[in-house]
C-alpha positions as CSV (number, residue, x, y, z in Angstrom):
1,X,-8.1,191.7,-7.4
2,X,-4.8,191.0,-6.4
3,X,-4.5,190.5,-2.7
4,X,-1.3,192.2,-1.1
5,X,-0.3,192.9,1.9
6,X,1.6,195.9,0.4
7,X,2.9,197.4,-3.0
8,X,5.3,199.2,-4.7
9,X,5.7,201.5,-7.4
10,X,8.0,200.8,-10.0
11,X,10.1,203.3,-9.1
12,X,10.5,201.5,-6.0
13,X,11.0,198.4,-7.4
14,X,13.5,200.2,-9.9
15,X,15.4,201.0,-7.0
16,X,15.2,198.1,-5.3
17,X,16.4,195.8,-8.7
18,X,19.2,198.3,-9.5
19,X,17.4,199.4,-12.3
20,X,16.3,202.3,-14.9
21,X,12.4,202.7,-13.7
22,X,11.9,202.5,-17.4
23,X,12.8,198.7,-17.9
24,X,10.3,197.8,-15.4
25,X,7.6,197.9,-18.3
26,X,9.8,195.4,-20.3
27,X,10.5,193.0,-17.0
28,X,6.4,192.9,-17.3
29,X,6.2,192.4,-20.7
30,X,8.3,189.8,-20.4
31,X,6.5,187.9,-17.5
32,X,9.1,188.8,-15.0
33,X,7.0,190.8,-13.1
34,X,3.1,192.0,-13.0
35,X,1.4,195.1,-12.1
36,X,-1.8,195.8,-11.0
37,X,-4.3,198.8,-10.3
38,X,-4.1,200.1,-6.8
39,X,-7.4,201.6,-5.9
40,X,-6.4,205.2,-6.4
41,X,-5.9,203.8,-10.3
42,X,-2.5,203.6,-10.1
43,X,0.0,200.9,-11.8
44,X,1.6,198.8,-8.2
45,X,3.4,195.7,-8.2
46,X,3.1,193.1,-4.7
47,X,5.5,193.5,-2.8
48,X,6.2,189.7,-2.2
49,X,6.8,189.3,-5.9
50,X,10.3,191.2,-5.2
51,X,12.4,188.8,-3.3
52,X,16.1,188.9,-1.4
53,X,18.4,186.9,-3.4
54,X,22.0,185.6,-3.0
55,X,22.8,188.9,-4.6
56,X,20.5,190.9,-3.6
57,X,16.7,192.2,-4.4
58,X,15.3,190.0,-7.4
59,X,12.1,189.3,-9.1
60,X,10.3,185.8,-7.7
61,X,12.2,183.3,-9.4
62,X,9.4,181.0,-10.0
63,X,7.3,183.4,-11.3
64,X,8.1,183.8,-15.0
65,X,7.7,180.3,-15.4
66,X,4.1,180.1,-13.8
67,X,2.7,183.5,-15.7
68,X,4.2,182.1,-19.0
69,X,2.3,179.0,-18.4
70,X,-1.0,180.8,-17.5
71,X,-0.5,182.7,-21.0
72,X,-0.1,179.6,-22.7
73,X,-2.9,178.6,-21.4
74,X,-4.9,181.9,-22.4
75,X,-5.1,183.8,-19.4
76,X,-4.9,187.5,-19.7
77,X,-2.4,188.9,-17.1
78,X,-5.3,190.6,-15.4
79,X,-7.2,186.7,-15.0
80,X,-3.6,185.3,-14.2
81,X,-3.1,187.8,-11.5
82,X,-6.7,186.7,-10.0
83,X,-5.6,182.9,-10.5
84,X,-2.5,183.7,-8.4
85,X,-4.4,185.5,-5.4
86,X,-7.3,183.1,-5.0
87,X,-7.0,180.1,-2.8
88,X,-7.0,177.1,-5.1
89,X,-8.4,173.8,-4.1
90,X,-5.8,171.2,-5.4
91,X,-2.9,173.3,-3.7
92,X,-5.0,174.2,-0.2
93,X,-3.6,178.0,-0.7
94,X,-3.5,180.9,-3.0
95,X,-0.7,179.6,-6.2
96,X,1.5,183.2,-5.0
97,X,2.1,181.8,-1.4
98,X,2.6,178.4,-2.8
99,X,5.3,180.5,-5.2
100,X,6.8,182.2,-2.1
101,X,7.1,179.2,0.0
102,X,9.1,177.3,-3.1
103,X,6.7,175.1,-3.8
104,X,6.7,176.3,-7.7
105,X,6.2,172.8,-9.3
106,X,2.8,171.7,-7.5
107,X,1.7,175.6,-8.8
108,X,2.8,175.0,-12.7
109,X,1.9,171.2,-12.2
110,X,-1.6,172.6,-11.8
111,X,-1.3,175.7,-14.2
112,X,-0.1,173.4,-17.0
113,X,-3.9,171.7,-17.0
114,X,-6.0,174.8,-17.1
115,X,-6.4,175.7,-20.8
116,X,-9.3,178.1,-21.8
């Protein structure tokens, strides 16, 4: 389960990107963003994933990158959302505050070697 200080819905996050809440679905789809079940069964996204950018509120930049190489690697979103909020030994942290903090290459560095 995905670890989160907080959530929001994708209408929130719609608002947030300057969006139509119906292209959050495709920003998913195309490893921009993830969702997750919150426990009243509803579709959330973490909060920390949606960042303030130069130009305002963005997805994390370093995220598409990480989730496409999870996939590649066979991970179902739902095991690459577990991957990202459990502390991993080679980085000392959970790979999503690794993401946060920047440090995106140590986090794909160690994605890129975990093939199913």
């Amino acid at each position: 389960m995905c670890e989160s200080s907080s959530f929001l819905s994708y209408e929130e996050v719609a608002r947030k990107l300057g969006i139509e809440p119906r292209r959050i679905k495709q920003l998913i789809r195309d490893r921009q963003l993830f969702s997750v079940i919150n426990e009243d069964g509803d579709r959330v996204i973490p909060a920390e994933i949606i960042v303030k950018g130069e130009n305002g509120w963005e997805p994390l930049f370093d995220l598409p990158g990480t989730l496409t190489l999870l996939s590649d690697d066979g991970f179902t979103q739902e095991e690459a959302v577990a991957w990202l909020y459990s502390v991993q030994d080679e980085l000392g942290e959970r790979p999503i505050d690794a993401l946060v903090a920047g440090r995106h290459h140590r986090v794909n560095a160690i994605a890129s070697t975990l093939a199913f």
